[in-house]
ZASEFI-414753 format. One line per field, with one value per residue: residue in three letters; x, z, y of N, C-alpha, C in turn. Coordinates in nm, 2 decimals. Layout:
! residues N
residuo <- ala;... .
n.xx <- X;... .
n.zz <- Z;... .
n.yy <- Y;... .
ca.xx <- X;... .
ca.zz <- Z;... .
ca.yy <- Y;... .
c.xx <- X;... .
c.zz <- Z;... .
c.yy <- Y;... .
//
This chain:
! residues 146
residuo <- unk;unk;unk;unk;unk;unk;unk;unk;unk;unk;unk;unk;unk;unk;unk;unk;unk;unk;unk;unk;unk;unk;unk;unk;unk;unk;unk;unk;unk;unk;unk;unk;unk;unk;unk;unk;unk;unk;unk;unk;unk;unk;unk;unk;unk;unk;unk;unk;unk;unk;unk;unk;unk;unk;unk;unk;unk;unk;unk;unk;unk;unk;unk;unk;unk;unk;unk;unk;unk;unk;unk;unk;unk;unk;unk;unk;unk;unk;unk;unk;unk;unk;unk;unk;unk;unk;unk;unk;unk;unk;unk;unk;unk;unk;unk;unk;unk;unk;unk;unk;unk;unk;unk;unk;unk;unk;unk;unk;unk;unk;unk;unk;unk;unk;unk;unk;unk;unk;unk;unk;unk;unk;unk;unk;unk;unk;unk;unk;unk;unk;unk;unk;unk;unk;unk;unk;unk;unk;unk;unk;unk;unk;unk;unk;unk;unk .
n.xx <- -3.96;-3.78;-3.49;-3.18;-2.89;-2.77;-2.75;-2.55;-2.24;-2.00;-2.09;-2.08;-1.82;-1.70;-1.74;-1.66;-1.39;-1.38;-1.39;-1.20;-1.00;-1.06;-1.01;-0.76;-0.61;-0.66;-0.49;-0.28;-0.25;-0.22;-0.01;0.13;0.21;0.07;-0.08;-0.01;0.26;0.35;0.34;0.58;0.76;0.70;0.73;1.02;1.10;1.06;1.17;1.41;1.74;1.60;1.59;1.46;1.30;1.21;1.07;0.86;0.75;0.64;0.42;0.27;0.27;0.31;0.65;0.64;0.49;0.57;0.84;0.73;0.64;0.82;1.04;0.87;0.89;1.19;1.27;1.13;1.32;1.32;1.33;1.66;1.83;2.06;2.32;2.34;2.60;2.60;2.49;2.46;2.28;2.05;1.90;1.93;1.69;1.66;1.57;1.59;1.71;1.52;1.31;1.23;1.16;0.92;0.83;0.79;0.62;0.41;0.31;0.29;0.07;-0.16;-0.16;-0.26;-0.52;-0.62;-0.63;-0.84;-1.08;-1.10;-1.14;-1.38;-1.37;-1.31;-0.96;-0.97;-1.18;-1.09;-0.91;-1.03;-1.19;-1.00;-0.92;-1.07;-1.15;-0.86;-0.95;-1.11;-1.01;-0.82;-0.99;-1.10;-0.87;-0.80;-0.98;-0.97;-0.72;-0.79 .
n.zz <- 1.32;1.60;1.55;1.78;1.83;2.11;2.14;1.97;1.92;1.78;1.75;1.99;2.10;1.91;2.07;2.25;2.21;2.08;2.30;2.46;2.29;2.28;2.59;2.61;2.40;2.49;2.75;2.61;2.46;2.69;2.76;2.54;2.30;2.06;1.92;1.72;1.70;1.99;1.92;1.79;1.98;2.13;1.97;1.94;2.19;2.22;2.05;2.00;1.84;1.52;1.14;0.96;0.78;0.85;1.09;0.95;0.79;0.98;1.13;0.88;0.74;0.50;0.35;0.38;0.62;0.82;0.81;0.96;1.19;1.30;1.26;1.46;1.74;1.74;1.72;1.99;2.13;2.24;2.10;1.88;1.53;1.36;1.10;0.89;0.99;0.75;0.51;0.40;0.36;0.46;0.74;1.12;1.43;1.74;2.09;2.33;2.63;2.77;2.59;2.66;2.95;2.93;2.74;2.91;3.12;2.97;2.88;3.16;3.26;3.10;3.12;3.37;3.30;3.17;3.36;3.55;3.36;3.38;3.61;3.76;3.67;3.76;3.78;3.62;3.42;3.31;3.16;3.01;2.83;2.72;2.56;2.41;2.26;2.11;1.97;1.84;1.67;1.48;1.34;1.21;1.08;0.97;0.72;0.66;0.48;0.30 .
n.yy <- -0.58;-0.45;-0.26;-0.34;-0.20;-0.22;-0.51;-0.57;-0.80;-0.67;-0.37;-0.30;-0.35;-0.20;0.06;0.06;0.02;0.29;0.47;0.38;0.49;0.75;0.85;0.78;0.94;1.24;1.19;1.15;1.39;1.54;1.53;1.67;1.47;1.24;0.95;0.81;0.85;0.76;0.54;0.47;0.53;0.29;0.13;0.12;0.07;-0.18;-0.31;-0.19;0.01;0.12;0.08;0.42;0.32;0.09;0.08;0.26;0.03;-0.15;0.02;0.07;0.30;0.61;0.71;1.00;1.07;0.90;1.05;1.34;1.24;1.14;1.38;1.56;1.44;1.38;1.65;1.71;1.60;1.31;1.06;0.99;1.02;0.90;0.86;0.53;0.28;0.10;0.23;0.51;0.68;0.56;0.62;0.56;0.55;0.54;0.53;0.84;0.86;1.10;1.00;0.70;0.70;0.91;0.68;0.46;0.62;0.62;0.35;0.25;0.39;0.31;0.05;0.10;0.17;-0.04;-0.19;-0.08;-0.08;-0.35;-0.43;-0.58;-0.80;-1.13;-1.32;-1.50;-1.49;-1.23;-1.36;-1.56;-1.39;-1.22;-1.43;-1.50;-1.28;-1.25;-1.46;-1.36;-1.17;-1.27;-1.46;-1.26;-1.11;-1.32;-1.33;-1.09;-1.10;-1.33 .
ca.xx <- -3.86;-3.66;-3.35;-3.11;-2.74;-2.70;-2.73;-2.47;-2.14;-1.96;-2.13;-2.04;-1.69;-1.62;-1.82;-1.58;-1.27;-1.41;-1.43;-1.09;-0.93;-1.06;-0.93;-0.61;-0.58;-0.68;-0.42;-0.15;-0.25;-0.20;0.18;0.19;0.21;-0.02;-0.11;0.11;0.39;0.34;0.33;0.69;0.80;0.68;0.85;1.15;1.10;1.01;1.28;1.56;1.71;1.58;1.59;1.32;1.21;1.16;0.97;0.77;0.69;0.59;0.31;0.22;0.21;0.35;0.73;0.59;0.43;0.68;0.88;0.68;0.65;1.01;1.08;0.89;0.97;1.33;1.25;1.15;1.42;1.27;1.45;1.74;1.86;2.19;2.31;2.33;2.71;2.63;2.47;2.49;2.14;1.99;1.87;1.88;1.68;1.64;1.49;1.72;1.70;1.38;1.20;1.23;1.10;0.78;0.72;0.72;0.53;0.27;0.30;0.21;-0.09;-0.19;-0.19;-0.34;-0.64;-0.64;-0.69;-0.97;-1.15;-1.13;-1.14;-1.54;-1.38;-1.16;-0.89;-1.04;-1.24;-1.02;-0.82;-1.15;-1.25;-0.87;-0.90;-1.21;-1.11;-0.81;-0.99;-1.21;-0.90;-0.76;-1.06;-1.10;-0.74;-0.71;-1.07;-0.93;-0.61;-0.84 .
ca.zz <- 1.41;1.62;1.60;1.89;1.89;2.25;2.15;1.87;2.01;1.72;1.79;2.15;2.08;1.85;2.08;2.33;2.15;2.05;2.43;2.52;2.22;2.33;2.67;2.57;2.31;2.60;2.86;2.51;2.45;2.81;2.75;2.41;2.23;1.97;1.90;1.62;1.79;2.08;1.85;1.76;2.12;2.19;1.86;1.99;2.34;2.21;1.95;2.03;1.76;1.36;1.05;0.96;0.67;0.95;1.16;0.84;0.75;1.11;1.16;0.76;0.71;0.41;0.42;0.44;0.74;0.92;0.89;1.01;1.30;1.36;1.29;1.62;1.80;1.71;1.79;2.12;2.25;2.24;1.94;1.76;1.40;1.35;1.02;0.99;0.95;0.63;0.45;0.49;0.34;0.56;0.91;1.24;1.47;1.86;2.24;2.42;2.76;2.75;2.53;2.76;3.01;2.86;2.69;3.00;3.19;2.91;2.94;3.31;3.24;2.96;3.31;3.49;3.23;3.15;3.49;3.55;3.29;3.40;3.78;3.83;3.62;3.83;3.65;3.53;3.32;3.23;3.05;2.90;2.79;2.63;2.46;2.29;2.21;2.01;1.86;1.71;1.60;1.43;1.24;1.13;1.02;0.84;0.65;0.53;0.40;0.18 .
ca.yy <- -0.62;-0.32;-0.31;-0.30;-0.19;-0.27;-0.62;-0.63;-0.74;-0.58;-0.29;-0.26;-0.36;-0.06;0.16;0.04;0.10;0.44;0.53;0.37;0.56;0.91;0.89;0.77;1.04;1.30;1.14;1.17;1.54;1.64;1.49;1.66;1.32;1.15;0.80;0.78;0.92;0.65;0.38;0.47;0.51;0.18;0.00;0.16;0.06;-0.31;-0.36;-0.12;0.11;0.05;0.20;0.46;0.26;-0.05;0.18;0.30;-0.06;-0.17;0.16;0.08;0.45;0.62;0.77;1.14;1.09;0.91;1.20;1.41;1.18;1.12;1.54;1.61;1.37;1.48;1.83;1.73;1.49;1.21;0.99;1.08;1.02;0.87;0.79;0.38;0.26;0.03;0.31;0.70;0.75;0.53;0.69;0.46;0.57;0.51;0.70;0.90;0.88;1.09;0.91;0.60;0.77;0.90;0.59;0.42;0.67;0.65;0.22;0.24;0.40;0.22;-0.07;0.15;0.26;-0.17;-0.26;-0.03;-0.16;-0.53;-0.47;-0.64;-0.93;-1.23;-1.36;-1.65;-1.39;-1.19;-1.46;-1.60;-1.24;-1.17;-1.51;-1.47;-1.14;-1.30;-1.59;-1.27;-1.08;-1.34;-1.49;-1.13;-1.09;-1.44;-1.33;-0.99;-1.18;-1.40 .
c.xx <- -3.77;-3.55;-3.28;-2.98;-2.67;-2.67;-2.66;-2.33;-2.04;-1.96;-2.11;-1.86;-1.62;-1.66;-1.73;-1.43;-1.21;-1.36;-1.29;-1.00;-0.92;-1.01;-0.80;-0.55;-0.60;-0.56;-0.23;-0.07;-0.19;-0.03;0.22;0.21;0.08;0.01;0.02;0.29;0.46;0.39;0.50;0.81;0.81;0.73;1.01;1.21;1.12;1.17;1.42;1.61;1.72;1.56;1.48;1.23;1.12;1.03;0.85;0.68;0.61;0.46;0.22;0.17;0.33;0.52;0.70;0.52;0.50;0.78;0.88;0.66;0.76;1.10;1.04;0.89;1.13;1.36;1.18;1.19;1.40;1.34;1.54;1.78;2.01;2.17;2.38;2.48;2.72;2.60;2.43;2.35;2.04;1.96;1.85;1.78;1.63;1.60;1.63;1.63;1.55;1.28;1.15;1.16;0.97;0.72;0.68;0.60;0.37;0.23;0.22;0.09;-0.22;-0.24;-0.28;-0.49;-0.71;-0.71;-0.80;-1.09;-1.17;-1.15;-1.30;-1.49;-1.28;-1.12;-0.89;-1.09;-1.18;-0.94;-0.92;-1.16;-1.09;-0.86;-1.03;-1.17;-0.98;-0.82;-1.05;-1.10;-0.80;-0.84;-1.07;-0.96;-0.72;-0.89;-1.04;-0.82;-0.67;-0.89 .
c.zz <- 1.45;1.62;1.68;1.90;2.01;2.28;2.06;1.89;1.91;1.74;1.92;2.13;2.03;1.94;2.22;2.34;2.13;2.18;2.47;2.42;2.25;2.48;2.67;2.52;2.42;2.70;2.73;2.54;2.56;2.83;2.59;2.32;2.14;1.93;1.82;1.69;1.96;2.07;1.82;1.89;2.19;2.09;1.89;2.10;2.32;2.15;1.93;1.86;1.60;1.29;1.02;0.90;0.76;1.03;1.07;0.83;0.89;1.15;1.01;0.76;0.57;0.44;0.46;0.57;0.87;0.93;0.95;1.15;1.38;1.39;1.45;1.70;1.84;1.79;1.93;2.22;2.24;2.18;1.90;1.68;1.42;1.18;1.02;0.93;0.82;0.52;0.47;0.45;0.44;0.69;1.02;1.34;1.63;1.98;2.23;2.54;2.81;2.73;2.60;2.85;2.98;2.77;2.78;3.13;3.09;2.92;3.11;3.34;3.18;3.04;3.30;3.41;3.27;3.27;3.55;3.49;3.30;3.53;3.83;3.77;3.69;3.70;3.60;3.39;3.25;3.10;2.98;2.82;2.68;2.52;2.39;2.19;2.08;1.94;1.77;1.64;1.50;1.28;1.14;1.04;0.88;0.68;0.57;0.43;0.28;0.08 .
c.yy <- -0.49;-0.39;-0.20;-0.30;-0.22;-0.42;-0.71;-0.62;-0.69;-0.40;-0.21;-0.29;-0.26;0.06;0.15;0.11;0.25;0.51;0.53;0.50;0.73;0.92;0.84;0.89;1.17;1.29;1.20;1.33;1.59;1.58;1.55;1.55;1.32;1.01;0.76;0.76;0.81;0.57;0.37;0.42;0.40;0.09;-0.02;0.08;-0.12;-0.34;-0.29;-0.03;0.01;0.16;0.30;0.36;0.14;-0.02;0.19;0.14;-0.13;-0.08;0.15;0.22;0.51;0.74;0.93;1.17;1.00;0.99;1.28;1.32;1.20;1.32;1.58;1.55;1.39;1.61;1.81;1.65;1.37;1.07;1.11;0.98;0.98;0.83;0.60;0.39;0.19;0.10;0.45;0.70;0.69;0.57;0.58;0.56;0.49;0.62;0.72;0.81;0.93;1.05;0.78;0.62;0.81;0.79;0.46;0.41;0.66;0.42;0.17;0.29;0.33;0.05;-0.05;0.18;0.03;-0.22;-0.20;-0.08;-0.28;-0.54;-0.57;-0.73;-1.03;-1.23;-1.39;-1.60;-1.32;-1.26;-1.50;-1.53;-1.23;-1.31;-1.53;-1.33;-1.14;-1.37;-1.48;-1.20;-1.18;-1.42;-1.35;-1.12;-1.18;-1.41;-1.21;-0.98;-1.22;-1.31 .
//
């Protein structure tokens, strides 16, 4: 029996991912950014300003590397560091002004990449396509829980 990768939708799903992931990361670089770095931008953007640790726990990354996150970002405008009012060791952080700005110039793309990708599909499809696509992300989720 051959076997055929082009006909395992697992297969094509991560191969998909793969694809979108690299011209994202490409589209990042050419704004100085990384993924990581994004993901922050856009917790910020979602949820307005939170503590690092909140941040940390949200990204599940360990605190040495949200630092390093948060430092250049820091270092280039983007967020700033406040300490929080209920405890001095605690750090709030939130955008500036800039950061707003670049994380909604990188949001409009993020459209613009989306809707490329779906343009040969009507809507009808699309919605079918995104809810399959949830029913799988979900069974997966509730199977690596168990």
């Amino acid at each position: 029996m051959e076997r055929n990768t082009e006909e395992i939708v697992g297969y094509q799903l991560g191969l998909v991912a793969h694809l979108l992931h690299n011209k994202h990361n490409r589209s990042l670089a050419a704004r100085g950014l990384t993924r990581s770095q994004v993901k922050v931008l856009s917790l910020l953007r979602r949820y307005g300003t939170q503590s690092q640790s909140e941040l940390q726990k949200r990204l599940y990354i360990q605190p040495s590397t949200m630092n390093g996150i948060l430092d250049s970002l820091t270092k280039n405008g983007l967020v700033k560091k406040q300490e929080s009012g209920k405890d001095r060791r605690q750090k709030m952080i939130s955008l500036t002004g800039e950061g707003e700005k670049l994380e909604e110039a990188v949001w409009q793309e993020a459209l613009t990449t989306d809707e490329d990708l779906t343009a040969f599909l009507s809507e009808e499809e699309q919605e079918e396509f995104l809810a399959v696509l949830q029913v799988m992300k979900e069974r997966l989720q509730k199977e690596l829980e168990e």
